[in-house]
N, C-alpha and C positions, 0 to 999 in steps of 0.2 A: 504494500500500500504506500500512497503518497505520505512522504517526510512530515511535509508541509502540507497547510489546510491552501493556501494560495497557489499557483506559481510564481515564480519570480520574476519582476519587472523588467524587461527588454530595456535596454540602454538610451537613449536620444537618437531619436530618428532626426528626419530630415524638415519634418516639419512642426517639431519641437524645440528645434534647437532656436530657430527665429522666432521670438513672439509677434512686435509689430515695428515699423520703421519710425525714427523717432522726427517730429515735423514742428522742433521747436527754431526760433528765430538764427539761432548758432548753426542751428543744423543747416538750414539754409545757407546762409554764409559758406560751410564748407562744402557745402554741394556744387557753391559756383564758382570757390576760388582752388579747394583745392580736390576736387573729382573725388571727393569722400564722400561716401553714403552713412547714416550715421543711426542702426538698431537697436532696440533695447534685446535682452536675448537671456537663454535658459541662465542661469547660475552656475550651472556646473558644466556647463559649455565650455571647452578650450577652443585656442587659436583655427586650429585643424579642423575642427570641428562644423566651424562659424565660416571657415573659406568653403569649405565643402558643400554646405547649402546655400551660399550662397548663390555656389558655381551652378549649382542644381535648382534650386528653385528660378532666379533669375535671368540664368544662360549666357552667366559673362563673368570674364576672367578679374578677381582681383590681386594686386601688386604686395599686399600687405593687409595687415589685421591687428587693431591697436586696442585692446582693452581696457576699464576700470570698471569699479565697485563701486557706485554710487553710495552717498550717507544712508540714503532711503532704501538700501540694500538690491537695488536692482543691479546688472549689468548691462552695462552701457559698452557697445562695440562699435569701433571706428572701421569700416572699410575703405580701401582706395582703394581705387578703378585703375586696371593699365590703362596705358596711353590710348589702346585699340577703340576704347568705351567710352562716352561721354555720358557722369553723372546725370545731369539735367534731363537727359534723354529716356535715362533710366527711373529714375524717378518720377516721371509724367507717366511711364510702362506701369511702375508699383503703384502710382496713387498716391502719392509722397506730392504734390504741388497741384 
C-alpha cells in the first residue's frame, strides 16, 4: 500500500513558475530604455528556471535574468531581451501596455 495518504507534488512547471508581468511606472521605463521585461514570479523559482519559461511561454530569447526579494516577500525578476527582440513589441504581445 501507498506510504503516503497524498502523492507528492511535481516541481514548477512552466506555467507556475511566471505569475503575472509587472506594469508599474519603473517597469515601463525599463521596457523602453533598456529591453527589460520586468515579472513578478514563483519564490522558489531560480534563474534557469525563469529563462526557460520564459523562452517557452513567450517564444523569445533572453540575454540575462536578474532577481530580488521584495520586502513584501514577492519575487521580483528582471529579464532582458537579446538584441534579436524588441521589448515594446513584446509586451503589447503579453498585454503588458
Amino acid at each position: 500500500y501507498e506510504r503516503k495518504s497524498t502523492p507528492k507534488k511535481t516541481g514548477l512547471d512552466t506555467f507556475s513558475v511566471i505569475k503575472y508581468p509587472l506594469t508599474t511606472e519603473s517597469s515601463m521605463k525599463l521596457i523602453e530604455d533598456s529591453n527589460t521585461l520586468v515579472f513578478i514570479v514563483d519564490i522558489k523559482a531560480n534563474k534557469r528556471q525563469i529563462k526557460a519559461a520564459v523562452r517557452e511561454l513567450y517564444n523569445i530569447e533572453c540575454e540575462k535574468v536578474n532577481t530580488l526579494i521584495t520586502p513584501r516577500g514577492l519575487k521580483k525578476s528582471y529579464v532582458r531581451l537579446s538584441k534579436d527582440y524588441d521589448a515594446l513589441d513584446v509586451a503589447n504581445r503579453v498585454g503588458v501596455i
